[in-house]
C-alpha positions as a Markdown table, in Angstrom:
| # | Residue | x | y | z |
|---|---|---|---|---|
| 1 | Unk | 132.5 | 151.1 | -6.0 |
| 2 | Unk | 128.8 | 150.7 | -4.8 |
| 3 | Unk | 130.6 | 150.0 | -1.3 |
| 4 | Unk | 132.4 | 153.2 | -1.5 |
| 5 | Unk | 129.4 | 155.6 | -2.5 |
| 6 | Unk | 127.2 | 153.9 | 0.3 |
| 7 | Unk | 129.9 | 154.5 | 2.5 |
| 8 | Unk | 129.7 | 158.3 | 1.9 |
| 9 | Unk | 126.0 | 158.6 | 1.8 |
| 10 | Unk | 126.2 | 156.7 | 5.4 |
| 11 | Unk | 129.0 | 159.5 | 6.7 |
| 12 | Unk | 127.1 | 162.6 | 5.9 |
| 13 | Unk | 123.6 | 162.1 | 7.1 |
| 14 | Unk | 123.4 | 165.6 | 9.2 |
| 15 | Unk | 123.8 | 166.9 | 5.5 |
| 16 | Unk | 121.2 | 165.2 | 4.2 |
| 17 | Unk | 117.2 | 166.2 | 3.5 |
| 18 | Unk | 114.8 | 164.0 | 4.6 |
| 19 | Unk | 113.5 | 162.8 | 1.9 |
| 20 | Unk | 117.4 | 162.0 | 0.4 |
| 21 | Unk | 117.3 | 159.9 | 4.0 |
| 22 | Unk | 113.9 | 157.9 | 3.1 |
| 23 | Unk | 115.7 | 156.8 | 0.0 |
| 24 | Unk | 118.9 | 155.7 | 1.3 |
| 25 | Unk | 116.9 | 154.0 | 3.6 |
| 26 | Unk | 115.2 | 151.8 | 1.4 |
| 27 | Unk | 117.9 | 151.2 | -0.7 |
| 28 | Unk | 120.4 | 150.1 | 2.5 |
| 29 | Unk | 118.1 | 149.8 | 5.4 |
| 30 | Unk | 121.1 | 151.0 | 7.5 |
| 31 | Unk | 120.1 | 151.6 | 11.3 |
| 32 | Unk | 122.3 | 155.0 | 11.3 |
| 33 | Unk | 120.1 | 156.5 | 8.9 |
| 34 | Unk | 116.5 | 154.9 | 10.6 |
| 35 | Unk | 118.2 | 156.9 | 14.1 |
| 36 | Unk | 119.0 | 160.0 | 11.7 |
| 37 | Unk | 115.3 | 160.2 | 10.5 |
| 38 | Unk | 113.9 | 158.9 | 14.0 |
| 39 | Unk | 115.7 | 161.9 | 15.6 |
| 40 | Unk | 114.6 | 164.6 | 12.7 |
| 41 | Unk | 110.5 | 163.6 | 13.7 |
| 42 | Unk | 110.7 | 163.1 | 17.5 |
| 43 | Unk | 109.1 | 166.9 | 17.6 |
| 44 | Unk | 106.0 | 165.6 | 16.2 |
| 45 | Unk | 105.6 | 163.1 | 18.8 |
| 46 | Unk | 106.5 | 166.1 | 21.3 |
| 47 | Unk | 103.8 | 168.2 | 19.9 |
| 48 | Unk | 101.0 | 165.4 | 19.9 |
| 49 | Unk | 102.1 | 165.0 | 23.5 |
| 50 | Unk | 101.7 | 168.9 | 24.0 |
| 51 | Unk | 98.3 | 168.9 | 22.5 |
| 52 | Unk | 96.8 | 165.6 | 23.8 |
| 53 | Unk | 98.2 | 166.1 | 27.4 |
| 54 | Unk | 94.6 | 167.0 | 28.8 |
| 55 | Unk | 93.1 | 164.0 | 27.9 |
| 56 | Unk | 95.7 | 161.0 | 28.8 |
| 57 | Unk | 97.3 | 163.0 | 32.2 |
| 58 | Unk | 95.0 | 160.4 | 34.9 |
| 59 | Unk | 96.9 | 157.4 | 33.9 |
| 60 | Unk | 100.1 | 158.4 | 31.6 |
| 61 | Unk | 103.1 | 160.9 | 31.5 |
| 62 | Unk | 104.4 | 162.9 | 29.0 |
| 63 | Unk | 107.5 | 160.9 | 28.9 |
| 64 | Unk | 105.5 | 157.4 | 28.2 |
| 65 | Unk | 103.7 | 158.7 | 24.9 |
| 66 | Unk | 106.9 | 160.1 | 23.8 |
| 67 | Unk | 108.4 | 156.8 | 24.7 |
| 68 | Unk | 106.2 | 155.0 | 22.8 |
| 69 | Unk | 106.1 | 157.3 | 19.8 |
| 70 | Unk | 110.1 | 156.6 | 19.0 |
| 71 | Unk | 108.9 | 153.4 | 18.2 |
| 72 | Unk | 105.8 | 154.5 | 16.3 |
| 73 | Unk | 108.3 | 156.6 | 14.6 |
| 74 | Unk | 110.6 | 153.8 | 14.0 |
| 75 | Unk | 108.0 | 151.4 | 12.6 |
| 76 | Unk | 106.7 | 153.8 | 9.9 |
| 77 | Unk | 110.0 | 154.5 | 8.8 |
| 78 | Unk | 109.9 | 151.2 | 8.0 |
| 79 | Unk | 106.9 | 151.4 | 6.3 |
| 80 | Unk | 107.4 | 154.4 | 4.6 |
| 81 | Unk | 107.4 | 155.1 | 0.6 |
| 82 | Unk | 108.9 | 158.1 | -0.5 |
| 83 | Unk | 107.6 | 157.6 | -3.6 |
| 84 | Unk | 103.9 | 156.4 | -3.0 |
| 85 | Unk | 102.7 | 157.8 | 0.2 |
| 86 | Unk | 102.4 | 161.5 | 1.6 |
| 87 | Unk | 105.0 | 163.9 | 3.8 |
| 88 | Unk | 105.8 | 162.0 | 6.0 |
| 89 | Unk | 105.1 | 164.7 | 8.7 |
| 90 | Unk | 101.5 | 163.6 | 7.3 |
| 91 | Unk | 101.9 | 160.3 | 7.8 |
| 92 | Unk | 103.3 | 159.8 | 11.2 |
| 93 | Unk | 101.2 | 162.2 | 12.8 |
| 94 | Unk | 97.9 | 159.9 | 12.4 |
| 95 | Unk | 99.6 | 157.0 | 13.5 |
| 96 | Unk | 100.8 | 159.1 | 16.7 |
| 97 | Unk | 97.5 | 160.1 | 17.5 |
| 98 | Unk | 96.1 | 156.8 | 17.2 |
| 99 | Unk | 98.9 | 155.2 | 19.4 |
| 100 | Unk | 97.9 | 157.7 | 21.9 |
| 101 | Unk | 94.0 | 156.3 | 21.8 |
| 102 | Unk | 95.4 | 153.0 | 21.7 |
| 103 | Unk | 97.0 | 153.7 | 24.7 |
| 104 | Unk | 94.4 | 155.5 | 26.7 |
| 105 | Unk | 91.7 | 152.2 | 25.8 |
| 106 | Unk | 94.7 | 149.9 | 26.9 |
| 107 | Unk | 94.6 | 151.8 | 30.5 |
| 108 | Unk | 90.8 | 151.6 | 30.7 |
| 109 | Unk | 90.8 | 155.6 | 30.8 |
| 110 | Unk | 87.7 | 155.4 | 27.8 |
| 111 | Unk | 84.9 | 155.4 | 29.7 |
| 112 | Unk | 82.1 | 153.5 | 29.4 |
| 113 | Unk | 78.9 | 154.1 | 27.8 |
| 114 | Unk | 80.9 | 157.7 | 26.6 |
| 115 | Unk | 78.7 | 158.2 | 24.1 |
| 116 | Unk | 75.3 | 157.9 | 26.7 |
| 117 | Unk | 77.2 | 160.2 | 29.2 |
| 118 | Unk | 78.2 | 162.9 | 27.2 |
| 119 | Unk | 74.6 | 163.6 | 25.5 |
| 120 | Unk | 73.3 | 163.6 | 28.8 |
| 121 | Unk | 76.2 | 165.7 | 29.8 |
| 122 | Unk | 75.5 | 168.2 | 27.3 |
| 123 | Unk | 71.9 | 168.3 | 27.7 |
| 124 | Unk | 72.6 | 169.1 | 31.5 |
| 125 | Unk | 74.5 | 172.0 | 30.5 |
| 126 | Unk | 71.8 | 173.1 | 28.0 |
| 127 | Unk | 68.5 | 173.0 | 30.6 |
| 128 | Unk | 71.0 | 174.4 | 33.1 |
| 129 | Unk | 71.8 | 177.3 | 31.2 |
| 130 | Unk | 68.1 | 178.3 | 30.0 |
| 131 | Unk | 67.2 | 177.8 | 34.2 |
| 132 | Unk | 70.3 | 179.9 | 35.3 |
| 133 | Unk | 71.2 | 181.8 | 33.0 |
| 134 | Unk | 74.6 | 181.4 | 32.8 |
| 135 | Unk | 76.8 | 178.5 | 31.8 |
| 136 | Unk | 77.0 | 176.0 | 34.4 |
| 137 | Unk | 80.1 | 174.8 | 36.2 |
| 138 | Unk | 80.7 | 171.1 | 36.8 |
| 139 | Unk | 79.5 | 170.6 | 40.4 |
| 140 | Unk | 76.0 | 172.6 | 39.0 |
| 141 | Unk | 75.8 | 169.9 | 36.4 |
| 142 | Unk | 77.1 | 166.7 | 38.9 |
| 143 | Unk | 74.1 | 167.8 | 41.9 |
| 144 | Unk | 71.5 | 168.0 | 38.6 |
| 145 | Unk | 72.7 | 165.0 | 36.5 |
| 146 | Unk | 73.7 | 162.9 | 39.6 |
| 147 | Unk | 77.3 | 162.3 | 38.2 |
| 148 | Unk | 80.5 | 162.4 | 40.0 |
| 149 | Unk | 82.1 | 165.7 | 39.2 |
| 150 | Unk | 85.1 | 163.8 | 38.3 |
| 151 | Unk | 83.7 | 161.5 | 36.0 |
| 152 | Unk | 82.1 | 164.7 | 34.4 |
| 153 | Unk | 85.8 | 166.2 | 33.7 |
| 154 | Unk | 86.7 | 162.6 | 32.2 |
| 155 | Unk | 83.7 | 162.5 | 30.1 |
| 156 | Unk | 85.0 | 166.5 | 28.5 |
| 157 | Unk | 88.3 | 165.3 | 28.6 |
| 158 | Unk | 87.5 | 162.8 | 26.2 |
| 159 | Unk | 85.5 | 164.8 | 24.3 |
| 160 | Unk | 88.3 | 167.2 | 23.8 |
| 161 | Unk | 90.2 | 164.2 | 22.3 |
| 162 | Unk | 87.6 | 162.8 | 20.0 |
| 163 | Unk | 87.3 | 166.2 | 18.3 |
| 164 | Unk | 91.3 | 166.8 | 18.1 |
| 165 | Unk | 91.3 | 163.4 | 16.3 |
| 166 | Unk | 88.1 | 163.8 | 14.5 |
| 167 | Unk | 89.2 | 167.1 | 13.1 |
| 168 | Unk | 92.7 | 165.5 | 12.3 |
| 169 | Unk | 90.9 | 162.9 | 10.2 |
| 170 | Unk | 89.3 | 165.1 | 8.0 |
| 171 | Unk | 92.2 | 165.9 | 6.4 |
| 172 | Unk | 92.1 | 163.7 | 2.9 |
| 173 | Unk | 95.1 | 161.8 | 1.8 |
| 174 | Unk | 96.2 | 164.6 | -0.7 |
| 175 | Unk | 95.5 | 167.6 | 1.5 |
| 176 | Unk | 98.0 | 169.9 | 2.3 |
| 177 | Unk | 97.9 | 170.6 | 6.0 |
| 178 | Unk | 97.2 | 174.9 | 5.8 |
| 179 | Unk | 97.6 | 177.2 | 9.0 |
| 180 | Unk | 95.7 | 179.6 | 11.0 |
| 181 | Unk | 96.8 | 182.5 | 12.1 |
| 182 | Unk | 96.3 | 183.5 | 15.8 |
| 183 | Unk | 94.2 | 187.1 | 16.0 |
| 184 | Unk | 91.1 | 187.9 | 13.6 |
| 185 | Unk | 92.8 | 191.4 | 13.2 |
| 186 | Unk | 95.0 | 191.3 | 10.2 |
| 187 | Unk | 96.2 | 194.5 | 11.2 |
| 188 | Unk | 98.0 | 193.9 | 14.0 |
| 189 | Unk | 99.8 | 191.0 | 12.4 |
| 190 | Unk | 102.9 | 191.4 | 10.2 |
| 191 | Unk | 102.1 | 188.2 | 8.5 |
| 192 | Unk | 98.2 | 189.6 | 7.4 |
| 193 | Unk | 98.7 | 191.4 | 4.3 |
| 194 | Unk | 100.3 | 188.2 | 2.4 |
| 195 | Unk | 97.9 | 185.9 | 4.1 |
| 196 | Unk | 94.8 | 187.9 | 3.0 |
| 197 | Unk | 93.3 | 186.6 | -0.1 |
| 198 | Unk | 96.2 | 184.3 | -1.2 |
| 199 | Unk | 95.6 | 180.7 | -2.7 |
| 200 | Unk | 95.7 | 178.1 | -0.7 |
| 201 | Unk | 98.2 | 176.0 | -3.2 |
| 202 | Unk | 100.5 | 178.8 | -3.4 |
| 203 | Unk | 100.6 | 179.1 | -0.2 |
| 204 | Unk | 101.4 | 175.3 | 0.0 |
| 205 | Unk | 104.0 | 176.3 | -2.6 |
| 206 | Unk | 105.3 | 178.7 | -0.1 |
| 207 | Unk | 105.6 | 176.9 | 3.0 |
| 208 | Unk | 107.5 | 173.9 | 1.1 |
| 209 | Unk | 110.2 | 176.7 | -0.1 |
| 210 | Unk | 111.2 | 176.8 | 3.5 |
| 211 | Unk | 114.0 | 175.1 | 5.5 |
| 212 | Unk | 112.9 | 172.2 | 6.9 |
| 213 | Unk | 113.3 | 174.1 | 10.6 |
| 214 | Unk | 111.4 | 177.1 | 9.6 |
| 215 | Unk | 108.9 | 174.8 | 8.2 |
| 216 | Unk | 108.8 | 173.2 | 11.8 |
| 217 | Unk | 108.5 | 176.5 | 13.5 |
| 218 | Unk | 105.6 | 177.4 | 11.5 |
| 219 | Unk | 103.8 | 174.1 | 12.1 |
| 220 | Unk | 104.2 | 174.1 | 15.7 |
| 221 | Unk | 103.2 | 178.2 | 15.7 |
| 222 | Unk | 100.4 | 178.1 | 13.5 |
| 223 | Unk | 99.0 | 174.4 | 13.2 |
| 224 | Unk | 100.0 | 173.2 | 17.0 |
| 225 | Unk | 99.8 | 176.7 | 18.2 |
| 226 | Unk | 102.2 | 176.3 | 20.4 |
| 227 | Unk | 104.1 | 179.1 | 21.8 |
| 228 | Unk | 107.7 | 180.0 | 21.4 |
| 229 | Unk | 108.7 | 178.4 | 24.8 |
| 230 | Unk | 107.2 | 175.3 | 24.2 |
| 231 | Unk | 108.6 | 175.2 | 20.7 |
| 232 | Unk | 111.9 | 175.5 | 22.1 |
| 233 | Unk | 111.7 | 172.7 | 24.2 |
| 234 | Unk | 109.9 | 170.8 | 21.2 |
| 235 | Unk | 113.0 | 172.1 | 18.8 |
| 236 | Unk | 115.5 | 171.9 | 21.6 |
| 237 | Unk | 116.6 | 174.9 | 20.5 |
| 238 | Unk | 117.0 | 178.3 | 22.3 |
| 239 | Unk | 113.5 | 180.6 | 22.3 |
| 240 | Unk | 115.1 | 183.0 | 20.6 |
| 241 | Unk | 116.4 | 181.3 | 18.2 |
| 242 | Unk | 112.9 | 180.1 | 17.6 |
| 243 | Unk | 111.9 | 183.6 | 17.0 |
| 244 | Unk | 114.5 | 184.2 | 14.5 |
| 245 | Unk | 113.1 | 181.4 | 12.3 |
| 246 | Unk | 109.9 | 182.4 | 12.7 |
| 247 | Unk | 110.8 | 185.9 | 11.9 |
| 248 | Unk | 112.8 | 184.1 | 8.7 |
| 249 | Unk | 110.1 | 181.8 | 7.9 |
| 250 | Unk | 107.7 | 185.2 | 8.0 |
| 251 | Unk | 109.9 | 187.2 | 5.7 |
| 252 | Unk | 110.6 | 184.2 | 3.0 |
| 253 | Unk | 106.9 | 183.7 | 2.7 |
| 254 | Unk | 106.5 | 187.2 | 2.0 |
| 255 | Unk | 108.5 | 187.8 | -0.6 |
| 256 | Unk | 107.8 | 184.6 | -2.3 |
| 257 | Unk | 103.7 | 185.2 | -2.2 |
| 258 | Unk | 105.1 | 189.0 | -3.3 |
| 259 | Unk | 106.7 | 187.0 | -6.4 |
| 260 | Unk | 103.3 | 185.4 | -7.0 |
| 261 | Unk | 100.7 | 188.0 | -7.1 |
């Protein structure tokens, strides 16, 4: 009997939510199901990639950290609680991020004395600016500093990356990950006049009514911002088909923060 209900939870994976996965999982520890899952998350290892690609492009391709985070992705799984730990979106996107500074320190990209460099760096720009009056460009700051203007771009790029991850990391355990929209002018937006003034836990409540592709599309829009081409390749999908869910997403979250006021 057990054999036979196994069997069927094993056939219709594609039917399946994720979180019905992460339990089946545990219980069977079936390698169809770890590939099912693996290939449901590989967009959040695309989007890291998207967003990080500034800093690690001297020494590593777009295909390596995606490369490397199937396995990331494959190891959490494994580590994964359903039960105990947060979304798993949540979850694996740290440990992506971290794999990707793990990687950059394991190519000797971090350079050294960062920390040294980029004050001086930054008080460059600052005398620079009070003596020009305007904001200096690299080779201004390399003749005054005595730096190698491509060191200088190393030393930002890294910067770039320490406050992606430090920003990341604020984010406490329980924290619901919230989005931005794109222009200050809630006017010209057709998503402003639910956004305005609503509660951040219904609007948590909102985003978790929505399919787990529209939820996707949202992320990458909002959170990654992301545009609708690169979603596509992110999704695999069409572009617009990737506007229709947003355009979905848009109108559910409407009428559900509608429900709520």
């Amino acid at each position: 009997m057990m054999d036979t209900i196994y069997r069927e939870q094993v056939e219709d994976l594609e039917t399946r939510s994720n979180e019905d996965l992460f339990l089946i999982y545990k219980r069977t520890r079936d390698n169809s199901v770890k590939q099912e899952l693996t290939m449901r998350y590989i967009y959040i290892v695309k989007s890291v990639a998207y967003q990080m690609r500034d800093v690690y492009n001297d020494t590593m391709q777009p295909e390596d950290i995606i490369n490397e985070g199937v396995i990331e992705i494959m190891k959490a799984i494994d580590r994964y609680d359903v039960e105990k730990d947060n979304k798993f979106e949540t979850f694996i996107s740290r440990r992506i991020r971290g794999m990707v500074i793990d990687l950059i320190r394991k190519n000797d990209w971090m350079p050294r004395n960062y920390h040294r460099d980029r004050k001086n760096i930054e008080d460059a720009r600052d005398e620079l600016q009070r003596k020009l009056g305007h904001s200096p460009s690299d080779e201004e700051i390399s003749k005054y500093y005595k730096m190698d203007v491509k060191k200088i771009k190393k030393v930002d790029r890294m910067r770039t990356m320490v406050n992606v991850l430090s920003l990341d990391m604020t984010y406490d355990d329980n924290d619901e990950t919230l989005f931005q929209v794109a222009s200050d002018d809630l006017n010209t937006q057709p998503e402003g006049s639910f956004l305005q003034g609503e509660t951040v836990a219904t609007l948590a409540r909102a985003i978790d009514s929505l399919k787990d592709s529209e939820k996707k599309v949202i992320s990458l829009y909002y959170v990654d911002e992301l545009n609708m081409n690169q979603i596509a390749e992110v999704m695999n999908i069409s572009q617009p088909r990737v506007s229709q869910l947003h355009s979905i997403a848009i109108e559910k979250l409407k009428n559900y923060m509608a429900k709520m006021s």
